[in-house]
Backbone as CSV, one residue per row, in Angstrom:
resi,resn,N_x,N_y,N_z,CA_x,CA_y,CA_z,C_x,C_y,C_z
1,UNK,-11.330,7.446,61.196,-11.881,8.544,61.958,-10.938,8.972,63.079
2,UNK,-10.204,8.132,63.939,-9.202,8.480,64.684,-7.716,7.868,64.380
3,UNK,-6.665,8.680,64.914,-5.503,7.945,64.605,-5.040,7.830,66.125
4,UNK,-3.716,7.413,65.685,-3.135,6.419,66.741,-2.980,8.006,68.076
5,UNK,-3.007,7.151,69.269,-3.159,8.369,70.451,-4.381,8.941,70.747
6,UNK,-5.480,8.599,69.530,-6.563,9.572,70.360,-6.978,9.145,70.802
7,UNK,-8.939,9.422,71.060,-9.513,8.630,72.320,-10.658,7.977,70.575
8,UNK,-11.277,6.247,71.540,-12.435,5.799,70.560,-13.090,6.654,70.253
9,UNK,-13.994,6.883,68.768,-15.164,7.547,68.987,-16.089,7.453,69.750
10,UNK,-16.994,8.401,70.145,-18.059,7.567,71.284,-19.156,7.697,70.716
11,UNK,-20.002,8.049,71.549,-22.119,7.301,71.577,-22.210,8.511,70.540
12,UNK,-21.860,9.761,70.651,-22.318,10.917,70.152,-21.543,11.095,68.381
13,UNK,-20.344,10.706,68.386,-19.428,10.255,67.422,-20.406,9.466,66.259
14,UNK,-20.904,8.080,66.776,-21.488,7.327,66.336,-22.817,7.553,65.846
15,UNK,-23.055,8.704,66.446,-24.669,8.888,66.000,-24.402,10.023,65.453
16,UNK,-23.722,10.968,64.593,-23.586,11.898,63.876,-23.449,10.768,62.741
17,UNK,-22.395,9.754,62.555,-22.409,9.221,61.370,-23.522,8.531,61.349
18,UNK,-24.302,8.184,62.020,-25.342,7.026,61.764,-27.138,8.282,61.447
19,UNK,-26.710,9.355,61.859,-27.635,10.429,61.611,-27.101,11.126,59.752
20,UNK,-26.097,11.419,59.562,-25.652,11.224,58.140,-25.835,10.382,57.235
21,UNK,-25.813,9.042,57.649,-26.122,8.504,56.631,-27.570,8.453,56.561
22,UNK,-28.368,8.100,57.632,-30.056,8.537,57.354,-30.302,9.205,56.492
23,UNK,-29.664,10.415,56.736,-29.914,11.860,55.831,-29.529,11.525,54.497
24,UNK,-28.422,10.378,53.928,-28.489,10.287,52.470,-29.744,9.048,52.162
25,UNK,-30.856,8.524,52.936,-31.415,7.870,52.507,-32.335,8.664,51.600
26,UNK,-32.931,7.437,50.312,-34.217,8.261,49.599,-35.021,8.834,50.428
27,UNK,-36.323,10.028,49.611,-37.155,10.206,50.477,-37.963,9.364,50.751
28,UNK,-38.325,8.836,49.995,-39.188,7.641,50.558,-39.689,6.994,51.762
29,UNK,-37.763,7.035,52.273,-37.707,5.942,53.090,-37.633,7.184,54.353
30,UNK,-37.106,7.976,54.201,-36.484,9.010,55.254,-38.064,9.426,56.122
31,UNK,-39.107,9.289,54.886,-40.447,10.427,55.561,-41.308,9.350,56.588
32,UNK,-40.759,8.214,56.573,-41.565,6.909,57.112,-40.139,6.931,58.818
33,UNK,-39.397,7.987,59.113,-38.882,8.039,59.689,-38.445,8.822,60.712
34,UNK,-39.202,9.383,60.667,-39.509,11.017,61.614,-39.640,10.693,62.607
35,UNK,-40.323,9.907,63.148,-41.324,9.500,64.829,-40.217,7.934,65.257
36,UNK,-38.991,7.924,64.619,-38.194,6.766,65.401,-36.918,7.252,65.857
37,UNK,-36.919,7.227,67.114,-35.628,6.861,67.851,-34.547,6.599,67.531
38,UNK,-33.610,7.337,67.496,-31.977,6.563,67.161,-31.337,6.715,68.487
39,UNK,-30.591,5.502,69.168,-30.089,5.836,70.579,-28.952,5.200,69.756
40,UNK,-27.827,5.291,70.420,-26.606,4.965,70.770,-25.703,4.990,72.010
41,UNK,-25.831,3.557,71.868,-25.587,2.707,73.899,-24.117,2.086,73.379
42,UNK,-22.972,1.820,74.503,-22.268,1.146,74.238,-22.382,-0.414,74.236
43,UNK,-23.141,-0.673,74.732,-23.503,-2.295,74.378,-24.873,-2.248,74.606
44,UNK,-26.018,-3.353,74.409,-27.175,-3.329,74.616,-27.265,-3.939,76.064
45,UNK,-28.395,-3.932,76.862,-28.744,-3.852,78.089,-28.632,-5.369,78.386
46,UNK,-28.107,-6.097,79.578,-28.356,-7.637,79.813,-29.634,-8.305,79.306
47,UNK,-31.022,-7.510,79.993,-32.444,-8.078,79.548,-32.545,-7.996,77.816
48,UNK,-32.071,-7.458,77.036,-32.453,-7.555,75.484,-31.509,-8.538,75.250
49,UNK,-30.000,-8.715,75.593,-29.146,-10.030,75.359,-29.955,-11.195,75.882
50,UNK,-30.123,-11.129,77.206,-30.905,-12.372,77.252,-32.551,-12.823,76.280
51,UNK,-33.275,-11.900,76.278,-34.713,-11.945,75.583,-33.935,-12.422,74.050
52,UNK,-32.619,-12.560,73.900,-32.091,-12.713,72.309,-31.343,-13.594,72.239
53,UNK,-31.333,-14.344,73.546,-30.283,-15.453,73.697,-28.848,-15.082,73.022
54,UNK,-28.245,-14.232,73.494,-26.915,-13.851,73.146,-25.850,-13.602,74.169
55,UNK,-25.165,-14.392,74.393,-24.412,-14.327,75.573,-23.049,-13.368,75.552
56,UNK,-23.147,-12.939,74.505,-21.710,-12.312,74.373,-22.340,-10.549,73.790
57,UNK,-21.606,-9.883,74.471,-22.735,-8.587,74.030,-21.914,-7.827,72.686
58,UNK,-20.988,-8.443,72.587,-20.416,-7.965,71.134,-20.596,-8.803,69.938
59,UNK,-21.382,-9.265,70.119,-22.530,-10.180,69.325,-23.627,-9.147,68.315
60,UNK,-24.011,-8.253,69.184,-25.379,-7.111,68.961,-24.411,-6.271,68.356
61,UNK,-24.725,-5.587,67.185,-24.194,-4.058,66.838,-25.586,-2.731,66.763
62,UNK,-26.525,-3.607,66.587,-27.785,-2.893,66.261,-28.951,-3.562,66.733
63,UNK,-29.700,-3.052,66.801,-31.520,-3.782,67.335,-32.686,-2.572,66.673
64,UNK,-33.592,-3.003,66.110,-34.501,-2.427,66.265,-35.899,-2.954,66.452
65,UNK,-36.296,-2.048,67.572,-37.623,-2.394,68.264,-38.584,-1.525,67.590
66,UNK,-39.960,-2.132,67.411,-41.109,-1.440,67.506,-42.067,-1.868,66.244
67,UNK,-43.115,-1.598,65.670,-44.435,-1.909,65.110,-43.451,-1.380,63.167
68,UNK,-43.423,-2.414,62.202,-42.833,-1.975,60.949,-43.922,-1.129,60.004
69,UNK,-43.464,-0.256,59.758,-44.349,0.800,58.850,-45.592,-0.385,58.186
70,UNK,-46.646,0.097,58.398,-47.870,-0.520,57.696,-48.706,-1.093,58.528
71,UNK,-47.821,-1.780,59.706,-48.502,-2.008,60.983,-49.160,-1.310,61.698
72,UNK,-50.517,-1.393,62.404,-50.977,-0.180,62.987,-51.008,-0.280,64.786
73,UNK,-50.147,0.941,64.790,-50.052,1.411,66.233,-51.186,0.517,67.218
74,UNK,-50.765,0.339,68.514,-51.324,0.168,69.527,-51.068,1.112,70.837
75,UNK,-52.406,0.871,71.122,-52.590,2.438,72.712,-51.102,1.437,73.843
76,UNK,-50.364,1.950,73.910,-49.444,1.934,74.591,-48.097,1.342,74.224
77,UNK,-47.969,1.461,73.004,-46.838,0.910,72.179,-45.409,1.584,72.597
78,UNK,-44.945,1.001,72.483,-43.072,2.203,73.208,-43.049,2.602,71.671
79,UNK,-42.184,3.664,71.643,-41.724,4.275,70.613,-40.765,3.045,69.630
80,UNK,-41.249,3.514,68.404,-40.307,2.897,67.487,-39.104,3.107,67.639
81,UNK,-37.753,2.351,68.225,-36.341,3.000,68.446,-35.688,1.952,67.315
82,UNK,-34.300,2.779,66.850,-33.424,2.162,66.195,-32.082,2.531,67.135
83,UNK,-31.701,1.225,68.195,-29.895,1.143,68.848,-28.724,0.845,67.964
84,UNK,-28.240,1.386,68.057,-26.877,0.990,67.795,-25.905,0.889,68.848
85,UNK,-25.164,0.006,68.908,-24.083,-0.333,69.796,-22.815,0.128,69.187
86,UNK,-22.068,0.886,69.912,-20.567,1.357,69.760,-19.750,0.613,69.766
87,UNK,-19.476,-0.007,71.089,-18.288,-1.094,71.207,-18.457,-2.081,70.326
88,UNK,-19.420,-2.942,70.326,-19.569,-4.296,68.913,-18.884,-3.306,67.573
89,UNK,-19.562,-2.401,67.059,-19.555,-1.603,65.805,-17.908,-1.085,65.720
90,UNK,-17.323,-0.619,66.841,-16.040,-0.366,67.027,-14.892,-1.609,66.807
91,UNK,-15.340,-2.472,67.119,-14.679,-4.249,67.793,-14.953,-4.286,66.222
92,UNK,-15.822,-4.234,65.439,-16.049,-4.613,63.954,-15.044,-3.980,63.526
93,UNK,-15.220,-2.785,63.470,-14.229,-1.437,62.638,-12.583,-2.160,62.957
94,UNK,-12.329,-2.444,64.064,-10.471,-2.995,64.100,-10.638,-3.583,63.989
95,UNK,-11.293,-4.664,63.728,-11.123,-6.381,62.675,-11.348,-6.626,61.179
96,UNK,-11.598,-4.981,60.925,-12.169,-5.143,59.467,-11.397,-4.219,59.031
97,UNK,-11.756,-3.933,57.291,-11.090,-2.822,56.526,-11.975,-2.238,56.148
98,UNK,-13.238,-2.045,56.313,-14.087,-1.017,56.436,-14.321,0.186,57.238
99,UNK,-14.355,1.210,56.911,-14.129,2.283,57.125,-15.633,2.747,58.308
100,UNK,-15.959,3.488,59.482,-16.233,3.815,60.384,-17.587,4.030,59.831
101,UNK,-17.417,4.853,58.657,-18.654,5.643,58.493,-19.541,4.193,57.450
102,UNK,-18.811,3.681,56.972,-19.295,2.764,56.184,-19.860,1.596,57.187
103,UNK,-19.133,1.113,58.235,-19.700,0.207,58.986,-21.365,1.054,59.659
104,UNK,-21.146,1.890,60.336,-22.334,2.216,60.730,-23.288,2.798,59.928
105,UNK,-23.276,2.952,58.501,-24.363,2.580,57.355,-25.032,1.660,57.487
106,UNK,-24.015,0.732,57.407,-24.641,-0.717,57.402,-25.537,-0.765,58.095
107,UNK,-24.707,-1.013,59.370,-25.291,-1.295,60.410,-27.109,-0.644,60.897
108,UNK,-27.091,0.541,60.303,-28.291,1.368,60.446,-28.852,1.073,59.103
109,UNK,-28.715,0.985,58.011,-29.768,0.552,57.053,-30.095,-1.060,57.482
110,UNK,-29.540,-1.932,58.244,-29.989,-3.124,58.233,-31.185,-2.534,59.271
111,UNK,-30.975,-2.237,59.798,-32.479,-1.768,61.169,-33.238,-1.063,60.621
112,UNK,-33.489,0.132,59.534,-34.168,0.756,59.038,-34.822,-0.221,58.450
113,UNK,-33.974,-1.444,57.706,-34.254,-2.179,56.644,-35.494,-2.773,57.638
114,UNK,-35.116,-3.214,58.737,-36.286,-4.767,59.575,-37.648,-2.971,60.126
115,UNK,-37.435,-1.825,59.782,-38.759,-0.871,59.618,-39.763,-1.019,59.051
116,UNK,-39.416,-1.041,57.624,-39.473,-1.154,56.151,-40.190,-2.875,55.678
117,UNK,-39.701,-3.969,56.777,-40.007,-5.326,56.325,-38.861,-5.654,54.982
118,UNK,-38.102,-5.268,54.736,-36.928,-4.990,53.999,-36.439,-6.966,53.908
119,UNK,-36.599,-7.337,52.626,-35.254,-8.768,52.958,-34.093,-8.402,52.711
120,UNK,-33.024,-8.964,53.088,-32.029,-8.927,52.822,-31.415,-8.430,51.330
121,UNK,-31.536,-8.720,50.475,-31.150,-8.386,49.136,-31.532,-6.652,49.111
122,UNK,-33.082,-6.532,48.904,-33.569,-5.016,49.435,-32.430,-4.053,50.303
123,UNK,-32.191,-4.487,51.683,-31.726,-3.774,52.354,-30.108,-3.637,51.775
124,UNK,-29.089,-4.793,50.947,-28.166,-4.081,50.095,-28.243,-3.235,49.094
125,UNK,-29.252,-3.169,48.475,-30.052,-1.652,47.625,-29.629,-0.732,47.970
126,UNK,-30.908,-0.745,48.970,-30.580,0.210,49.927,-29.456,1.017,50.532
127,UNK,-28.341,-0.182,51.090,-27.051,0.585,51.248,-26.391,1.034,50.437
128,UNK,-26.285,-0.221,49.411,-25.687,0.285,47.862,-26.140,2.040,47.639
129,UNK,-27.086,2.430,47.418,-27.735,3.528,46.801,-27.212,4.884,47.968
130,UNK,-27.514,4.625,49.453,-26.588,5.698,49.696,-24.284,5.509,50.161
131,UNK,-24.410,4.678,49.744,-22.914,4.499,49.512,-22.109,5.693,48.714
């Protein structure tokens, strides 16, 4: 996505690809997805590292908070959000040979996936299929 001299992608960078790939999910999955949050923070906040016992914040690339489809709402529930973290997701991208847009697939179908109640195997489907 960038070459040598430019600047990192940033929060907004990151959430066009991570809003693209949503958009190639089935419908299925996409219509159970309307009413959630996608933020993109450069790292997650001290209080969610600590509530996660993670001392290193490039540890986190993603989190998602909130009630998984089937569950029923409660009167004062925070919004269903799906974070993604830049810097971890970036720190991934130059240690790896995966490509930008492909890491933050991932990274966002694994959180869609913990929506969904998704196991692991499921949620490579999943990526598999919009790959």
């Amino acid at each position: 996505m960038t070459g040598k001299g430019q600047l990192a992608p940033s929060c907004a960078d990151i959430e066009i690809l991570a809003r693209t790939a949503m958009a190639r999910l089935p419908d299925a999955f996409r219509a159970h997805l309307g009413d959630v949050v996608l933020i993109v923070d450069d790292f997650a906040d001290e209080a969610t590292l600590d509530e996660l016992g993670i001392e290193d914040p490039f540890e986190l690339s993603g989190l998602y908070s909130g009630r998984p489809v089937g569950e029923t709402a409660q009167t004062g529930d925070l919004p269903t959000t799906i974070h993604l973290f830049r810097r971890p997701i970036l720190d991934e991208w130059a240690a790896g040979e995966d490509t930008l847009e492909h890491l933050v697939a991932h990274v966002l179908v694994h959180e869609v996936g913990h929506h969904f109640g998704l196991s692991d195997e499921k949620m490579h489907m999943l990526e598999d299929a919009i790959a």
